[in-house]
Each structure stands twice: as structure tokens, then as C-alpha cells.
C-alpha positions as CSV (number, residue, x, y, z in Angstrom):
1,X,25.5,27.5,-7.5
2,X,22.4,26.9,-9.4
3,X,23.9,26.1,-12.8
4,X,26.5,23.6,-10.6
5,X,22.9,22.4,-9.2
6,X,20.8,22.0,-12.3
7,X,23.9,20.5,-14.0
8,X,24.2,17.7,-11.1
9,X,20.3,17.3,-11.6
10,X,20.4,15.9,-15.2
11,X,22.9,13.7,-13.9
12,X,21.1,12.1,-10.7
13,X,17.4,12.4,-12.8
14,X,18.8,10.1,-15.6
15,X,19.6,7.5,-12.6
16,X,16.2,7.8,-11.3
17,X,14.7,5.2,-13.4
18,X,17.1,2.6,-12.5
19,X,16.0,3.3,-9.2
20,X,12.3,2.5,-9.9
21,X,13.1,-0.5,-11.8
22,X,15.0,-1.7,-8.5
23,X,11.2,-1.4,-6.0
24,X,10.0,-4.3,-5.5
25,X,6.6,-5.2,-7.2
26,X,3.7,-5.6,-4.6
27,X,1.0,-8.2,-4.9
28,X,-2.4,-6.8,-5.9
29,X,-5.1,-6.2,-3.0
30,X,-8.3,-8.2,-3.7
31,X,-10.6,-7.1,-6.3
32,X,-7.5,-5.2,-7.4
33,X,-6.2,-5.2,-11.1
34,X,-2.6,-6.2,-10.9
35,X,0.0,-2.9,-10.9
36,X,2.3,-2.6,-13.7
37,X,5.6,-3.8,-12.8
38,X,8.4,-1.5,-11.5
39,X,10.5,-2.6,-14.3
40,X,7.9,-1.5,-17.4
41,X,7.5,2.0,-15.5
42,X,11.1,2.3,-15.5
43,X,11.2,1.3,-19.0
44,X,9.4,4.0,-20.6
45,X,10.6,5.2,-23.9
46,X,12.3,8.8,-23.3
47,X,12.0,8.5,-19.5
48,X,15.8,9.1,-18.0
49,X,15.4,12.8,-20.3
50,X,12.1,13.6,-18.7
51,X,13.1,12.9,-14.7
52,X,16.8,14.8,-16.1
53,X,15.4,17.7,-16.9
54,X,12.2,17.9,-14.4
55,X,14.9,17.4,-11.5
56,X,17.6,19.4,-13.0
57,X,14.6,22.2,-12.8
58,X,14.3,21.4,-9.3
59,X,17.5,21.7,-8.1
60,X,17.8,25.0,-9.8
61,X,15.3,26.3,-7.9
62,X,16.5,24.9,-4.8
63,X,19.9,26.7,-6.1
64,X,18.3,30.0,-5.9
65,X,17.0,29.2,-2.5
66,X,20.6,28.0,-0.9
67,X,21.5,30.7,0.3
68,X,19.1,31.0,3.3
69,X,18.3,26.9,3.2
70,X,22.4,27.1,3.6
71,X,23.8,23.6,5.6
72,X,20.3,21.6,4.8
73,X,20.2,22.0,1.1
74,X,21.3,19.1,0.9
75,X,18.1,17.4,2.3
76,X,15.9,19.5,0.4
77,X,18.0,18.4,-3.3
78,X,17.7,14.9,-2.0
79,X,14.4,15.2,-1.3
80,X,13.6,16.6,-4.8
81,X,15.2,13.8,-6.7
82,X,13.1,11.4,-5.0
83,X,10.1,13.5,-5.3
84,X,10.1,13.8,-9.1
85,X,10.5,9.9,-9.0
86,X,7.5,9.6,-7.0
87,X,5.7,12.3,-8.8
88,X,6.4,9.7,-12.2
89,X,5.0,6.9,-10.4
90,X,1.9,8.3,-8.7
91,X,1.2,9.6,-12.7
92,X,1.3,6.5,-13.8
93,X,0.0,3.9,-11.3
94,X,-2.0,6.8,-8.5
95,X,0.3,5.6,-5.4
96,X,3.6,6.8,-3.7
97,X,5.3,3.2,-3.1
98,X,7.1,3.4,0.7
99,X,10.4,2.3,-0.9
100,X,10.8,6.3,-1.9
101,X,8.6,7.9,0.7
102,X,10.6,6.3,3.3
103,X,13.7,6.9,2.7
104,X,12.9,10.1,1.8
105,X,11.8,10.7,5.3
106,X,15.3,9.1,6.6
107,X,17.2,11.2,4.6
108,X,15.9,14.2,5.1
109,X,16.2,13.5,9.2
110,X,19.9,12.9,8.7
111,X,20.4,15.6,6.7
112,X,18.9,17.7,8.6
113,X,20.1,16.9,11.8
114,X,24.0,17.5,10.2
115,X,22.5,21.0,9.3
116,X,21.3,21.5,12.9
117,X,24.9,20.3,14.4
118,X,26.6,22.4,12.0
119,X,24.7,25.2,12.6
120,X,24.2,24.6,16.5
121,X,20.1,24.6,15.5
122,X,18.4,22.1,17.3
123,X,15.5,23.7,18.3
124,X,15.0,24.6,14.4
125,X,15.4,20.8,13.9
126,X,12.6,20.0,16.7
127,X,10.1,22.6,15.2
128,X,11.2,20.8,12.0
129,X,9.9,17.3,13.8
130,X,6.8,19.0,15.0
131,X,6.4,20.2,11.1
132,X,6.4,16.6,10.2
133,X,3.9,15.4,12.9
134,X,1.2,17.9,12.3
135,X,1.4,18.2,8.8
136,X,0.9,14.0,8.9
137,X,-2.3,14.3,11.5
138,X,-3.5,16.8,9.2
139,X,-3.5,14.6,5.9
140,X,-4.5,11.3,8.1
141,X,-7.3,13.4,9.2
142,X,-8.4,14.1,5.5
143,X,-7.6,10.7,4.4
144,X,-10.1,9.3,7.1
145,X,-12.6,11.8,5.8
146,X,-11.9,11.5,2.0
147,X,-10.9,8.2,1.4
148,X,-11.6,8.0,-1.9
149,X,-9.7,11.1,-3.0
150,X,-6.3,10.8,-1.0
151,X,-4.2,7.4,0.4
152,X,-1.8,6.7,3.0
153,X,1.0,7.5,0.5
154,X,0.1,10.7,0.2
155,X,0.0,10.8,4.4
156,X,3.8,9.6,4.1
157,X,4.7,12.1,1.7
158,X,2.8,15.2,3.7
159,X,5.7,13.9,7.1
160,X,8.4,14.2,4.4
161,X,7.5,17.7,2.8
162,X,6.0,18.8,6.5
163,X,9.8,18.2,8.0
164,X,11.3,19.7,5.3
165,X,8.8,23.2,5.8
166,X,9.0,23.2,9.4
167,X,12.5,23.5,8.7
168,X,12.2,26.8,7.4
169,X,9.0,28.0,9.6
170,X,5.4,27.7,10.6
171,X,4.0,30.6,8.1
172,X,6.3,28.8,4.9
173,X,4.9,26.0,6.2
174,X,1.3,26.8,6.3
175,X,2.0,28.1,2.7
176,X,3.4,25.3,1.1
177,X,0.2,22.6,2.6
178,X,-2.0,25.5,1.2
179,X,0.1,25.7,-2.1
180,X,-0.6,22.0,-2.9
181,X,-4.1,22.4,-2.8
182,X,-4.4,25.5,-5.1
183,X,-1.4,23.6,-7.4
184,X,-4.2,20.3,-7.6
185,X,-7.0,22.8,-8.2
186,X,-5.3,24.1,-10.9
187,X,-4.2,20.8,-12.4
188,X,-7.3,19.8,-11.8
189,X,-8.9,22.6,-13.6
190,X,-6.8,21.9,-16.6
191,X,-7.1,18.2,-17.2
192,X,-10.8,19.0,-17.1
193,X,-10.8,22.1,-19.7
194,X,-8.8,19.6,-21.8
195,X,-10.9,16.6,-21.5
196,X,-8.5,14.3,-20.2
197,X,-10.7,14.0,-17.0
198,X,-14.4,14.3,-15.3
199,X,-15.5,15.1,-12.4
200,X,-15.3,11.6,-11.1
201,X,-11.8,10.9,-12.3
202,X,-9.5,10.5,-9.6
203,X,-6.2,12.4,-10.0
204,X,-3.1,11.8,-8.1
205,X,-2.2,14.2,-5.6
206,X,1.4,14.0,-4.9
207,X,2.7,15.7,-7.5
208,X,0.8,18.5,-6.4
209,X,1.9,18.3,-2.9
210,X,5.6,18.0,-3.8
211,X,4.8,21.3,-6.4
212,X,3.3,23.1,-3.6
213,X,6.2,22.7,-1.3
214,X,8.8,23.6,-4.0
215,X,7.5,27.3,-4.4
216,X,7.1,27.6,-0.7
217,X,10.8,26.2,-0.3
218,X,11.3,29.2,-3.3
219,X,9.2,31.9,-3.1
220,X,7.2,31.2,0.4
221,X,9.1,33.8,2.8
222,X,9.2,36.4,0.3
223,X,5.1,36.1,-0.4
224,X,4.5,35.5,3.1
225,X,5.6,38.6,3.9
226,X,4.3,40.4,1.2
227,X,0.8,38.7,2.5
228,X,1.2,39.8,6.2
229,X,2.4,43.7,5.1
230,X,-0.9,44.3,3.2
């Protein structure tokens, strides 16, 4: 399964810049320089390899993880091949655009609610909802609080990845919102030691978050547990 996966991933990565080029471009807020274009993000020299391979990893790693994710795989690889699109663009511009976040959201719902028909799971589905709504209050409470360090893009992308762990469970849950903290720590940490920020420098957040949620969708049951039998 996971060589089937990450071979599928090069494929639907390479498409992912076409898909970028195709959001529209917003107008600039006031006092705003203008964003670059959609188009010229999608244009960058080398980029169709770089989103091939990065969600050809992903779906690998789903791939090892299929086996218990079993009918809602399927929302967590499309999830993933949006995610390393937004991941691009929130590196480049600092904002998760709602034409990905959304949909991402929708089609992880419908996914997910096959999985829970096929599977006769609703109440896994529900806690999957509930996932989504207090993993969003939590981030809207910290963007109210921090407004200078996260954005309502990052509040849509928390329901995506929340629905997604509350799929799973409350503890892989908890796991993965604390992953993506420790993940922008550490990215953090490194851009710093390397000079390629300060302390004032404001550094996007959703790739972190969508990091975070990746090893909790890979390794969070097995380190939960190992955390709770010490």
C-alpha cells in the first residue's frame, strides 16, 4: 500500500500547482502591499517536483497508517495533498487562502461520513465533529489573544486537522494540537540558529500545524500509549 500511495502522490503533487494558479487573487486590505499573484506562486521554477515529492512523502506515511485509518484514508490523503499546497503558500505569502482550507474541510466531512456509513461509525464521526469544533474555539481563542502571531486561516485549518484527529481519538488528538506547537518551536529554533529570522519575524504557522497532525495521524497512538504506561 504505501509504495501504491507515495507513487499516486508524485502524481496528484505535480497537479498541485495548477491548482494554485486557478485561486483567485484577492484585493489587498488597506495599508496592505499587494499579494503576489496566484499565478507567479504557481510558477515557481522546480515547483511541481517539490509538492511531488513532499506529498508523495505524505501519503507514504499515511500508507503506513491505513491499516487502522482503514475506510477514511481517503480523507486523510486528500487532506494531505491540499495541506502541502497550503503549506507552499503560507511559506511564501504567510496566509492559508479559504479556496484550500475550505474544501478541505468539505472533503474531509464527505469522506468521512462514507467511512462512518461503511463502517456503521457514526458516533466516531460525531466525536470527529466535536474534534473540529473545539480544536477551532481553541485556535479562535489564541487568535483573539495573539493576533499578531496567528490568523483566521490558521483558525480554518485547526477545524480541518481537528476533524481529521477527532476521527481517530481525544488523546491523538490532544497530541497532534500539542505536536504543532513543539514542530513551530523547533522550526522556529532553526530559522533563528541560521539567521534567516529574529525574534520579531513572524513565521507562518500552518505548516507546522499540518506537521504536527501528520505524526499524530502516524505515530500518535503508539507514543500515547507509551506516555500513559510510564
Amino acid at each position: 500500500m504505501t509504495p501504491v500511495l507515495a507513487g499516486a502522490g508524485l502524481v496528484v503533487g505535480a497537479v498541485l500547482p495548477w491548482v494554485i494558479a486557478w485561486i483567485p487573487d484577492r484585493s489587498p486590505d488597506e495599508d496592505e502591499p499587494p499579494p503576489t499573484p496566484y499565478r507567479e506562486l504557481a510558477a515557481a521554477r522546480g515547483l511541481p517536483v517539490i509538492l511531488a515529492v513532499c506529498t508523495a512523502a505524505a501519503w507514504a506515511l499515511i500508507g503506513v497508517a491505513s491499516s487502522d485509518l482503514g475506510a477514511a484514508t481517503t480523507a486523510f490523503l486528500v487532506v494531505a495533498a491540499m495541506g502541502v499546497a497550503m503549506a507552499y503558500v503560507d511559506i511564501r505569502e504567510h496566509r492559508l487562502p479559504d479556496w484550500l482550507t475550505v474544501p478541505a474541510l468539505v472533503a474531509a466531512a464527505i469522506a468521512l461520513a462514507g467511512a462512518a456509513a461503511v463502517d456503521d461509525s457514526w458516533a466516531r464521526y460525531g466525536r470527529a465533529w466535536a474534534g473540529a469544533g473545539v480544536v477551532l474555539a481553541f485556535y479562535l481563542l489564541l487568535v483573539l489573544l495573539r493576533p499578531a502571531d496567528l490568523g483566521l486561516g490558521d483558525v480554518k485549518l485547526a477545524a480541518v486537522l481537528g476533524l481529521l484527529l477527532g476521527w481517530i481519538g481525544w488523546p491523538v488528538l490532544v497530541f497532534g494540537v500539542f505536536a504543532g506547537f513543539v514542530v513551530g518551536a523547533l522550526l522556529a529554533a532553526g530559522l533563528l540558529l541560521a539567521g534567516r529570522a529574529g525574534r520579531r519575524t513572524s513565521i507562518p504557522f500552518g505548516p507546522a500545524m499540518l506537521l504536527g497532525a501528520l505524526v499524530a495521524v502516524v505515530w500518535g497512538e503508539p507514543l500515547v500509549d507509551a506516555y500513559l504506561a510510564l
